[in-house]
VEXDREN-2710 file (C-alpha; in Angstrom, 1 decimal):
% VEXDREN-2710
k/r/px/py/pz
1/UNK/-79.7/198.0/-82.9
2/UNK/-76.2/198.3/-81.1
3/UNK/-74.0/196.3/-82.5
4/UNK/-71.4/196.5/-79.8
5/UNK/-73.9/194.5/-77.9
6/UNK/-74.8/191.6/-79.8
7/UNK/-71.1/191.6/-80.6
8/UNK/-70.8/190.8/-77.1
9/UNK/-73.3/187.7/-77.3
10/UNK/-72.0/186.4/-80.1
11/UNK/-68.2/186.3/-78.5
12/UNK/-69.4/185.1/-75.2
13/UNK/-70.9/182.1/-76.8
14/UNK/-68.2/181.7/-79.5
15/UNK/-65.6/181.6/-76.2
16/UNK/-67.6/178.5/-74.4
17/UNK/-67.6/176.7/-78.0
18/UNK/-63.6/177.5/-78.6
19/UNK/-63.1/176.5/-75.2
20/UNK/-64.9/173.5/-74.8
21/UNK/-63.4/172.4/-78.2
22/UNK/-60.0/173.2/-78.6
23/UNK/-58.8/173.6/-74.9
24/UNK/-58.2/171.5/-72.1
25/UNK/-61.0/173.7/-70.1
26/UNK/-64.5/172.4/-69.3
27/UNK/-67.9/173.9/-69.7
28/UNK/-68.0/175.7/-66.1
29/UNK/-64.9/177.6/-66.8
30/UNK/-65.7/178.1/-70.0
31/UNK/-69.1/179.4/-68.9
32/UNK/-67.3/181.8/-66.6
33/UNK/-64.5/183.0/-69.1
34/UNK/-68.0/183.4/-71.6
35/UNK/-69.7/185.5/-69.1
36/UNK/-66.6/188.1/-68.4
37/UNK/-65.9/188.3/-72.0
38/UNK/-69.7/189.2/-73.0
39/UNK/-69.3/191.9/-69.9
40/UNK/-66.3/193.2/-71.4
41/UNK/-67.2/193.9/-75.0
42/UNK/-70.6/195.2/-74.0
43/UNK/-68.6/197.7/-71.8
44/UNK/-69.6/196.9/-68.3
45/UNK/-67.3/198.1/-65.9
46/UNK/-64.9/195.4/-64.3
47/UNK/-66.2/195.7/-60.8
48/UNK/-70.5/195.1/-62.5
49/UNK/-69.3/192.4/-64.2
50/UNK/-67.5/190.2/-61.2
51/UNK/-71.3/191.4/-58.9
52/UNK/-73.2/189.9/-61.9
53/UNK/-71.6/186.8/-62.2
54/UNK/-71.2/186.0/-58.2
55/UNK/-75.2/187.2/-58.1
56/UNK/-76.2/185.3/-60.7
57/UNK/-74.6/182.5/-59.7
58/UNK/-75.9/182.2/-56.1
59/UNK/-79.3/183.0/-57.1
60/UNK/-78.9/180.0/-59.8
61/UNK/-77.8/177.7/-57.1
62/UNK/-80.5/178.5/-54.4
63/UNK/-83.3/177.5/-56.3
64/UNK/-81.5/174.3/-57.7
65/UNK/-78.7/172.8/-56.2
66/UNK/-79.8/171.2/-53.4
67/UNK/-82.3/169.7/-56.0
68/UNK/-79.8/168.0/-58.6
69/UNK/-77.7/166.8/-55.8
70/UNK/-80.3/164.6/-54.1
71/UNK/-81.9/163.6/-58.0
72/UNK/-78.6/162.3/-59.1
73/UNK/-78.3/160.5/-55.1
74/UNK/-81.9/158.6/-55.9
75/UNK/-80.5/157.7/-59.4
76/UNK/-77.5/155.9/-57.7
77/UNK/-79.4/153.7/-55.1
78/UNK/-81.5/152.7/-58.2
79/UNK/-78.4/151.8/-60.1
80/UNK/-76.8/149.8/-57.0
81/UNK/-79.5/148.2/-55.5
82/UNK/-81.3/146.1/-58.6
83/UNK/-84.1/148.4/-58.6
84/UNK/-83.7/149.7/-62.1
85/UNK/-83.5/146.6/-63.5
86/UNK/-86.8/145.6/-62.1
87/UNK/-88.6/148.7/-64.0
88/UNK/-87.1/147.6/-67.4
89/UNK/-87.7/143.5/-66.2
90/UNK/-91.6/144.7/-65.8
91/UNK/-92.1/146.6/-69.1
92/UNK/-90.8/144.0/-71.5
93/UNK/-93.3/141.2/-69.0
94/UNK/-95.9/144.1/-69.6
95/UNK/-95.7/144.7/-73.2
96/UNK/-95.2/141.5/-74.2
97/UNK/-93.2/139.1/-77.5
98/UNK/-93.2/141.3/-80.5
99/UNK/-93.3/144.9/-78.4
100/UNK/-89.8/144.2/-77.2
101/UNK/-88.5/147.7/-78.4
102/UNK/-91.4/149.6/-76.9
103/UNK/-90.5/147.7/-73.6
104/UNK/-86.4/148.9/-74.3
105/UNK/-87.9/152.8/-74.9
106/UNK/-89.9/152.8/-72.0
107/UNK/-87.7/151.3/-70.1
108/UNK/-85.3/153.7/-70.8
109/UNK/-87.4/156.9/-70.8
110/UNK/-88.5/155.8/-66.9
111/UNK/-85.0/155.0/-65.9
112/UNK/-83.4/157.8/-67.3
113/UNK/-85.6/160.2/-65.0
114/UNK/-83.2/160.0/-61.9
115/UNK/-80.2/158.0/-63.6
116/UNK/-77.5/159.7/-65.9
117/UNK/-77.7/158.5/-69.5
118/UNK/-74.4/157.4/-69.9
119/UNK/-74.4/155.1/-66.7
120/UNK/-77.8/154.4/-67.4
121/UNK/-77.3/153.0/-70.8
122/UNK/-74.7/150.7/-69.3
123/UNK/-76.9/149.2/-66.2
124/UNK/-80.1/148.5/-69.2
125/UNK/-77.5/146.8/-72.4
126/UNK/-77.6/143.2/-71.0
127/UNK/-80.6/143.7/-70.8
128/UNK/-81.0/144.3/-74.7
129/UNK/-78.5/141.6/-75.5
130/UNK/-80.8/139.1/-73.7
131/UNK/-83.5/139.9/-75.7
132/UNK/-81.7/139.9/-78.7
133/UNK/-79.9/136.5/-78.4
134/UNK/-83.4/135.1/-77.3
135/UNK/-84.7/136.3/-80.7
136/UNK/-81.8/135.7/-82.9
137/UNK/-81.5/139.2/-84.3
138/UNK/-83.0/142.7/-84.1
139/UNK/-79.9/143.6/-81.2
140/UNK/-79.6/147.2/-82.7
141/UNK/-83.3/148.3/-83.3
142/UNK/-83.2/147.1/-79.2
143/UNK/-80.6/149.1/-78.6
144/UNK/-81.3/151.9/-80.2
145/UNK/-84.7/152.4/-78.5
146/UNK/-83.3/151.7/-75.3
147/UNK/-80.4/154.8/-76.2
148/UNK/-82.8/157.5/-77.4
149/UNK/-85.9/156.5/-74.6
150/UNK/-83.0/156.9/-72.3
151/UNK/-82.4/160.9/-74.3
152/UNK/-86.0/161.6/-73.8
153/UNK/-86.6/162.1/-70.7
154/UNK/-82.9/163.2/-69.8
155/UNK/-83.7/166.2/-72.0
156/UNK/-86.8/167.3/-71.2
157/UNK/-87.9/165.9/-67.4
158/UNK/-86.7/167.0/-64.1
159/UNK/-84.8/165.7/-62.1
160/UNK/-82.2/164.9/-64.6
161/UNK/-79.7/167.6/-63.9
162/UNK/-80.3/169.9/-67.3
163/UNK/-84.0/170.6/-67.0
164/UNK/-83.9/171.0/-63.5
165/UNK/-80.9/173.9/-64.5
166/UNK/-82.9/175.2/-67.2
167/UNK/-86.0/176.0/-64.7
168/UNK/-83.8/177.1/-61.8
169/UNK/-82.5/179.6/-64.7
170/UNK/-86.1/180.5/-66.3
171/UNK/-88.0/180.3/-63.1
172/UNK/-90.1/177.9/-64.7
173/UNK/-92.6/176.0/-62.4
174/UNK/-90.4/172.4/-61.8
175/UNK/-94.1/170.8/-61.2
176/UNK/-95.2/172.3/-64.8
177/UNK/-92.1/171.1/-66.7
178/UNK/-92.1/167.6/-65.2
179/UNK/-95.5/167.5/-66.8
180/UNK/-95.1/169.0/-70.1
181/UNK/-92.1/166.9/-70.5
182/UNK/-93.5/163.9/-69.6
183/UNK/-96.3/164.4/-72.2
184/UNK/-94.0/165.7/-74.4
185/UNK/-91.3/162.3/-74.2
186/UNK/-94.4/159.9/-74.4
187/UNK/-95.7/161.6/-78.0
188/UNK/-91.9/161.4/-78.8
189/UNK/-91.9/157.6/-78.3
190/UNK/-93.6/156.8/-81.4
191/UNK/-90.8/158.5/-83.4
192/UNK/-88.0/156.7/-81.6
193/UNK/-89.5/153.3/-82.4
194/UNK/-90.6/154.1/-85.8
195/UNK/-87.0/154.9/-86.4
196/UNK/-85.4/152.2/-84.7
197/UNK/-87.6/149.7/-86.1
198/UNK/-86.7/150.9/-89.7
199/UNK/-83.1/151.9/-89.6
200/UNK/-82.4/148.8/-87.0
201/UNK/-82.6/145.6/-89.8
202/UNK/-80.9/148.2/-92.0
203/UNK/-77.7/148.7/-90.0
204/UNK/-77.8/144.7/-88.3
205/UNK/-75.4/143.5/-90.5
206/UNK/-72.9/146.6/-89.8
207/UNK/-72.4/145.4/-85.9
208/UNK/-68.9/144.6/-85.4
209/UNK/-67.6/141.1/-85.3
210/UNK/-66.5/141.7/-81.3
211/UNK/-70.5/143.3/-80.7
212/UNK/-72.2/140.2/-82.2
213/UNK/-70.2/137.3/-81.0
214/UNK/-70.9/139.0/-77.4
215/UNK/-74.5/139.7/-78.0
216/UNK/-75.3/136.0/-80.2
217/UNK/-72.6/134.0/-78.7
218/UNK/-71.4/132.8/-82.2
219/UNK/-75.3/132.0/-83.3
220/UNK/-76.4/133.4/-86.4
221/UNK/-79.0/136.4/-85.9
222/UNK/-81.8/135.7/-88.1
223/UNK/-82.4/137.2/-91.2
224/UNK/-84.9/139.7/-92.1
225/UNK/-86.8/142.0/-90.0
226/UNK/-88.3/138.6/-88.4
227/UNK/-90.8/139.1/-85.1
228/UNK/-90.5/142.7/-85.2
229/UNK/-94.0/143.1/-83.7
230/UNK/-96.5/140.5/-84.8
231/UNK/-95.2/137.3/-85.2
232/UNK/-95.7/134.3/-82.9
233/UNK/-93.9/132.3/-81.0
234/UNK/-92.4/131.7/-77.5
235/UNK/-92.9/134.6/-75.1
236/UNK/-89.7/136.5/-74.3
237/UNK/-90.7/137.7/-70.9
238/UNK/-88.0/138.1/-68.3
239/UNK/-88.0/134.8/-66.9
240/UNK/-87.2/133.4/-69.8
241/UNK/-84.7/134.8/-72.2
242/UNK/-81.9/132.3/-72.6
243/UNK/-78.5/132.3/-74.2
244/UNK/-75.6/134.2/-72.2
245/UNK/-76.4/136.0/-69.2
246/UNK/-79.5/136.0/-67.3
247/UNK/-81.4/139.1/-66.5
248/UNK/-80.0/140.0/-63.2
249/UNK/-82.8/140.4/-60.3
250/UNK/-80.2/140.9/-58.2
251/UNK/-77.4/143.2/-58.0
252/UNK/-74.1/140.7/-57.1
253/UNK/-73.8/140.3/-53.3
254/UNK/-70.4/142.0/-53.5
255/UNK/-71.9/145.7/-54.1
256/UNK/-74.3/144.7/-51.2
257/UNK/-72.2/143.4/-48.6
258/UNK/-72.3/140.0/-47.3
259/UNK/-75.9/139.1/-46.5
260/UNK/-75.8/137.5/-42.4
261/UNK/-76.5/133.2/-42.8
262/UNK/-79.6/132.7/-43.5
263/UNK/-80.7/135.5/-45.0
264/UNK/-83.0/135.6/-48.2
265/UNK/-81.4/136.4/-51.3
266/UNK/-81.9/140.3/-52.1
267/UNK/-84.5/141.5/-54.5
268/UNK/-86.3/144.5/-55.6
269/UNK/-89.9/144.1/-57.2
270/UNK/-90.9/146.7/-59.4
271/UNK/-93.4/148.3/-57.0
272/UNK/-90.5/148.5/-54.7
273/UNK/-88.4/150.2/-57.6
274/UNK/-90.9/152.7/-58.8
275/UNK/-91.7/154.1/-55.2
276/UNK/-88.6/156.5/-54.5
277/UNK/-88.7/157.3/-58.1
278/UNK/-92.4/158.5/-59.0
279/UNK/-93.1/159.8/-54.9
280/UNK/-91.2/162.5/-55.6
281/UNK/-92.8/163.3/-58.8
282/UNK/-95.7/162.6/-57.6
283/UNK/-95.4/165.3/-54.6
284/UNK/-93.8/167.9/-57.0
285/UNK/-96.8/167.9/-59.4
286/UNK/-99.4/167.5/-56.9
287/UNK/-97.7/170.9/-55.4
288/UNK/-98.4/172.5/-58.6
289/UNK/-102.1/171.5/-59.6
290/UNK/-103.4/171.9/-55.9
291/UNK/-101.7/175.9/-56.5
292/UNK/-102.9/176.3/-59.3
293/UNK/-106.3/175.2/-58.0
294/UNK/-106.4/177.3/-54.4
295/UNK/-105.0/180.3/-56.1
296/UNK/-107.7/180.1/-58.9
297/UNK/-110.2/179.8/-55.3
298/UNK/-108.2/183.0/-53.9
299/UNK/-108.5/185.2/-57.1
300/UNK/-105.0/185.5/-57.2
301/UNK/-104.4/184.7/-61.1
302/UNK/-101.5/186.9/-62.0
303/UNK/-98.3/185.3/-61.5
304/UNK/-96.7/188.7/-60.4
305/UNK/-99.8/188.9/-57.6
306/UNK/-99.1/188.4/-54.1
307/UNK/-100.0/184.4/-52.9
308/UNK/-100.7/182.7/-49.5
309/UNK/-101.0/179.1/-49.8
310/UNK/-104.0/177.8/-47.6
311/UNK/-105.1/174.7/-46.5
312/UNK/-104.4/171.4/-48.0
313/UNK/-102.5/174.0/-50.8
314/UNK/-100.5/174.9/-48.0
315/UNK/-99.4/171.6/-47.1
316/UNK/-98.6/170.5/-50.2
317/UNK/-96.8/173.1/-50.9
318/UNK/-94.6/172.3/-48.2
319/UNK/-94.3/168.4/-49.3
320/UNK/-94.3/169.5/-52.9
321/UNK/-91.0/171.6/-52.7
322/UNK/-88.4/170.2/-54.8
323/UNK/-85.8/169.7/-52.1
324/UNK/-88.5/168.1/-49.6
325/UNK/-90.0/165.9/-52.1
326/UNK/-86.4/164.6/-53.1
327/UNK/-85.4/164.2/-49.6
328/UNK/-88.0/161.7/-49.1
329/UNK/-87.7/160.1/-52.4
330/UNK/-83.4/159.6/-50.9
331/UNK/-85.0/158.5/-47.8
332/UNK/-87.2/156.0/-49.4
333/UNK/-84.4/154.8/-51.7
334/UNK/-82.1/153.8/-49.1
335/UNK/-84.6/152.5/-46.5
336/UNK/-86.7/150.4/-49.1
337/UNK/-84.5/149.7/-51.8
338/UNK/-81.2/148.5/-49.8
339/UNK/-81.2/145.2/-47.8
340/UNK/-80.5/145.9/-43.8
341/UNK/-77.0/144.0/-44.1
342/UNK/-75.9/146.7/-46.4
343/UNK/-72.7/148.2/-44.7
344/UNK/-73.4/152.0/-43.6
345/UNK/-70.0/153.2/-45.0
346/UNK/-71.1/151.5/-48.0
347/UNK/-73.9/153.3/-48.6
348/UNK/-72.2/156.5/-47.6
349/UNK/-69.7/155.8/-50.2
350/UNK/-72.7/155.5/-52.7
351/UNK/-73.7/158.8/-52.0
352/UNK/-70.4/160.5/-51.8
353/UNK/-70.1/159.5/-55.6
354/UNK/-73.2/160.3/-56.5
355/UNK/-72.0/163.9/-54.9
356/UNK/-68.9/163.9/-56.7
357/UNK/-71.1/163.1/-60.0
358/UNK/-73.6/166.0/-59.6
359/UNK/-70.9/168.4/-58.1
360/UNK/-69.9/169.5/-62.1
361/UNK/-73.4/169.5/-63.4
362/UNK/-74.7/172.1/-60.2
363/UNK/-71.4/173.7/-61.1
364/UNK/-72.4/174.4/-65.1
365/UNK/-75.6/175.3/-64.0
366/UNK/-74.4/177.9/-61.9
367/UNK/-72.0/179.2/-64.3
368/UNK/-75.2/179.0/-66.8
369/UNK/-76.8/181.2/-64.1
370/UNK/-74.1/184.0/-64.3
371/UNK/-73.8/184.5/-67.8
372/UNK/-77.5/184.8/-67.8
373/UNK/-77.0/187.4/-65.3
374/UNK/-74.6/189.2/-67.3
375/UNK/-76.8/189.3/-70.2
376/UNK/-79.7/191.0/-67.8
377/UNK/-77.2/193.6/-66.3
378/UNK/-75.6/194.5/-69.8
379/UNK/-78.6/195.0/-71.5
380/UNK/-77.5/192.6/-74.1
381/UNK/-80.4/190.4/-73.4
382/UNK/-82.9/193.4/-73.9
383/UNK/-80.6/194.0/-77.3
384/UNK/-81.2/190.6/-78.5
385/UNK/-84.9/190.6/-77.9
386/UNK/-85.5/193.8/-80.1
387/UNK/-83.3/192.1/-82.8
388/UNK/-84.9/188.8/-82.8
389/UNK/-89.1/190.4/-83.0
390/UNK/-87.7/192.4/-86.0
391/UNK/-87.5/189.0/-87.9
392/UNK/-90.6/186.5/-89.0
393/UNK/-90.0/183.9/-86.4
394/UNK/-92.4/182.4/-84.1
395/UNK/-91.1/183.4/-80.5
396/UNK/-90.8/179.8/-79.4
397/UNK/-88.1/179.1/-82.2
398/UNK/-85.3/181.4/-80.2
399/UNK/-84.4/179.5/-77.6
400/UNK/-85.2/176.4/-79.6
401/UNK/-82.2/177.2/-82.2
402/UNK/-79.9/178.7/-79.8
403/UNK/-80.1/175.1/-77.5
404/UNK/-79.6/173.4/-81.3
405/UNK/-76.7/175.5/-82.4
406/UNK/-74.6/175.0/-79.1
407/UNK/-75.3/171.3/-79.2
408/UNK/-73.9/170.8/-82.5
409/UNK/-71.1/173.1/-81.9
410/UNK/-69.8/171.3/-78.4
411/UNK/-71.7/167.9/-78.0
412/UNK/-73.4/168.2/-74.8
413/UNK/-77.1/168.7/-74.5
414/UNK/-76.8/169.7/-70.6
415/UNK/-74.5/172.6/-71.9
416/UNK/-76.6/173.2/-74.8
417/UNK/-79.8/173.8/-72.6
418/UNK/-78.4/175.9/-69.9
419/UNK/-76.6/177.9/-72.4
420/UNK/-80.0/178.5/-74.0
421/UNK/-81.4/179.1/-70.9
422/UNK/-79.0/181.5/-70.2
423/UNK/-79.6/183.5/-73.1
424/UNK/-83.1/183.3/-73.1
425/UNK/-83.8/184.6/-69.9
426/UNK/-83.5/187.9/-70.2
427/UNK/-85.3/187.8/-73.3
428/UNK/-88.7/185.4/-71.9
429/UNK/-90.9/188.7/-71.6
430/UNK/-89.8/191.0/-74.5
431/UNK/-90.7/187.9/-76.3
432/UNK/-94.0/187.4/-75.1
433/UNK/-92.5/183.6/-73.7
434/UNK/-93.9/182.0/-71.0
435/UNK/-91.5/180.5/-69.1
436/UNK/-92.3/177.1/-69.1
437/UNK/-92.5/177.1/-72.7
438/UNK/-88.9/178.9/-73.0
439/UNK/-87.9/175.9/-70.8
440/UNK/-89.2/173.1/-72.9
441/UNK/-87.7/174.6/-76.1
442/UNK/-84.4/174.8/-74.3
443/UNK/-84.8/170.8/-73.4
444/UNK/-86.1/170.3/-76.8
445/UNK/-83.6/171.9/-78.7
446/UNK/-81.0/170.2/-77.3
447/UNK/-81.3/166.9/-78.6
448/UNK/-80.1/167.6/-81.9
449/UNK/-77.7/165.1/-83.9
450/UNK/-75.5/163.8/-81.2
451/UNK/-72.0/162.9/-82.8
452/UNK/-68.8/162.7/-82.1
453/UNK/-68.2/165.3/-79.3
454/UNK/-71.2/163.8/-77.9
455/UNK/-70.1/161.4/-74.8
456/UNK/-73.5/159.5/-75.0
457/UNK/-72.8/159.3/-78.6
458/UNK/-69.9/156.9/-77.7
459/UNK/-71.3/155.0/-74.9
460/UNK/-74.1/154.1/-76.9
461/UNK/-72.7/153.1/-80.7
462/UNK/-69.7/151.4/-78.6
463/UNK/-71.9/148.8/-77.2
464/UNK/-73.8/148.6/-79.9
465/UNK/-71.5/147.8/-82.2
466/UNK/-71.8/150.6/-85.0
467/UNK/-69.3/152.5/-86.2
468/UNK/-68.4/155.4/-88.7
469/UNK/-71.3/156.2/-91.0
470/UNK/-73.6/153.2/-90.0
471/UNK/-73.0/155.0/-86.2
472/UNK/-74.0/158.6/-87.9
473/UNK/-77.0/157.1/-89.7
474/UNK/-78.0/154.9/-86.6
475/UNK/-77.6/157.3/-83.5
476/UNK/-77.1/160.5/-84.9
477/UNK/-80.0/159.8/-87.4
478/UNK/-82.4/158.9/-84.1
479/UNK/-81.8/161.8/-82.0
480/UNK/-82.5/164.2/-84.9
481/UNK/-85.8/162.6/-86.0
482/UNK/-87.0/163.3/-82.3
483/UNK/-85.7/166.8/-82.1
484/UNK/-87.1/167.5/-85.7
485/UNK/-90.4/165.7/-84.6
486/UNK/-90.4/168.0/-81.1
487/UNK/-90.8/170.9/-83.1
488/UNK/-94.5/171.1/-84.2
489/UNK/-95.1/170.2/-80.3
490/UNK/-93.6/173.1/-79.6
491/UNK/-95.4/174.6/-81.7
492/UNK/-98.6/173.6/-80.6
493/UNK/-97.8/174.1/-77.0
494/UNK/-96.8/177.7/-77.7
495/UNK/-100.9/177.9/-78.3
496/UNK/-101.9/177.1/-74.7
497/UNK/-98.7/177.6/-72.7
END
């Protein structure tokens, strides 16, 4: 075992926690800095180290740039134009009085997809609030489901920024992550309203005075864990929640533009809403089971084998891209989803923020990509792997705790995952890791206790109303029990994957 080189990982991942901690640097120069000082100690000369990191990060960005820049674009026109609020208007009509949390997680887990947690979070509160006041209690059991449905799928399904980095890293099939994640966030559901629904009633008398006269407009919540999923009474569909603001069907004329005289007011049905978001999807996995299915038909079954799509394969293959399947999901957000008065520079100013959004995350990823590289081309990686089958873990488990370990240490899962990722890779075959399954314990391990250098941590116990330990036991508490629960999935998957 050379010490000098696991010296060298060890430092380079110390340096992107000091950083991001105690400076005023962020994660992509502290991924940078990370990547020249793991090049350094593991003796690389100057000139390698500066060819690693440039190589690995344009080979990073080719696969998935284009492909976070037009995810976090969709998310935006669903944010502006109504059309997420219609998805989480149609699951609590769906589920129904006394399922109101499931409705808050899966609303959250489905709009989370394309839309960034934080702003996410803040577009689907009123939301919980209406509910809430309707029922006279239960506001943080709502809220909390809503939070950590939301942290579901933004860890572990494309194209939320962090998985889609984590594959571009891995090489991971996109069409086989978006899969596994999705079955992997709704077997995860169960845990986030089992622990809502019991820590919720718990922590309802800890909201602050300014949360609760906002949310029950000086009523007094009821007491007890009352209608928490079998009782009767009036429906609380989204027509008719009352008490403080109305669901909004609409997003205010004033993001829209002035609609011409006459016009019908604006509104976005949930089949309207879902069709930019699951197209895409749709195409990307459809591009991955009709491969798998003509190469299977070819006899090409090594991955490593040479592969001409043919036929329909072919064309899907096409369609299925990442990039072209998320061009036509923008396409079909702005065409279907915005009215026809909706001023063109308006909508160009829509997507030049969702640019400027997406421009830091395709920027870490990047980063990611070159300290990754630097691991490869120093051998450190190859060091690491013979270290790590000397010891009695299950293979799976790596990549898993490394994701963990930089989440607690710097707060943000995005960093935590590509981090892992970056780590990982050199590592995926000495371990006897598929790819996939390297990704999805990088997205999995990520989730860990989210505190107070945590951004979503804020955002979330902020407007709910929690603060020191009833916060920690609330939100913190959540996001562990579905990392902890994502474990024996892993687990399991590590059988077939």
């Amino acid at each position: 075992m050379d010490v000098q080189l696991l010296l060298a990982l060890v430092l380079g991942i110390a340096t992107i926690v000091v950083l991001v901690l105690r400076t005023r640097l962020d994660a992509f120069v502290a991924l940078l800095i990370a990547a020249l000082v793991t090049g350094f100690v593991a003796g690389a000369p100057a000139g390698e180290i500066i060819t690693s990191i440039t190589t690995g990060f344009g080979n990073t960005l080719a696969s998935i740039g284009i492909v976070i820049g037009l995810g976090v674009a969709i998310g935006k026109i669903l944010e502006v134009s109504g059309a997420a609020d219609a998805l989480a208007q149609k699951f609590v009509k769906v589920l129904g009085e006394g399922r109101e949390h499931w409705a808050m997680a899966g609303t959250g887990a489905v709009v989370s997809i394309p839309v960034f947690c934080d702003s996410g979070y803040v577009i689907m509160n009123p939301l919980a609030r209406s509910i809430a006041r309707r029922l006279r209690g239960r506001y943080v059991t709502l809220a909390l489901a809503l939070g950590c449905g939301m942290t579901l799928t933004h860890h572990l399904v494309p194209p939320t920024p962090g998985p889609l980095g984590v594959a571009g890293i891995l090489g991971a099939d996109l069409g086989g992550l978006i899969l596994a994640g999705l079955v992997f966030a709704v077997l995860l559901v169960p845990v986030v309203i089992g622990y809502a629904a019991f820590i919720g009633p718990k922590l309802e008398s800890e909201i602050t005075p300014q949360v609760r006269e906002a949310v029950y407009h000086g009523v007094p919540a009821s007491t007890g864990a009352a209608r928490t999923g079998t009782g009767g009474g009036a429906g609380t569909g989204a027509d008719d929640l009352d008490g403080g603001e109305p669901l909004r069907e609409e997003p205010p004329t004033s993001e829209l533009g002035e609609p011409p005289a006459g016009a019908k007011p604006h509104r976005v049905g949930f089949g309207l809403a879902a069709v930019p978001l699951f197209v895409p999807l749709l195409l990307i996995v459809l591009n991955t089971v009709t491969t798998a299915i003509d190469r299977n038909a070819q006899g090409v079954l090594s991955p490593t084998d040479e592969y001409t799509p043919s036929g329909f394969a072919a064309i899907m293959a096409f369609l299925g891209n990442p990039v072209v399947a998320l061009v036509i999901g923008i396409i079909l957000a702005v065409y279907l989803l915005l009215p026809r008065w909706t001023p063109r520079k308006r909508v160009h100013g829509w997507l030049a923020d969702a640019a400027a959004s997406a421009g830091l995350i395709i920027l870490i990823t990047g980063a990611g990509g070159a300290l990754g590289q630097v691991l490869r081309d120093t051998g450190v990686g190859d060091e690491l792997a013979e270290a790590v089958s000397s010891l009695s873990l299950p293979s799976v488990l790596v990549p898993f705790l490394i994701a963990s370990l930089v989440r607690i240490a710097q707060g943000s899962g995005t960093v935590a995952m590509i981090t892992a990722a970056s780590v990982s890779a050199p590592l995926v075959d000495g371990l006897g890791l598929s790819a996939l399954l390297a990704a999805l314990a990088c997205c999995a391990g990520s989730m860990v206790f989210s505190y107070f250098n945590d951004s979503y941590f804020w955002v979330v116990t902020r407007f709910t109303g929690l603060e020191g330990t009833a916060a920690l036991r609330g939100w913190s508490g959540i996001t562990t029990a579905v990392w902890l629960a994502s474990l024996p999935l892993l687990l399991i998957a590590s059988l077939f994957l």
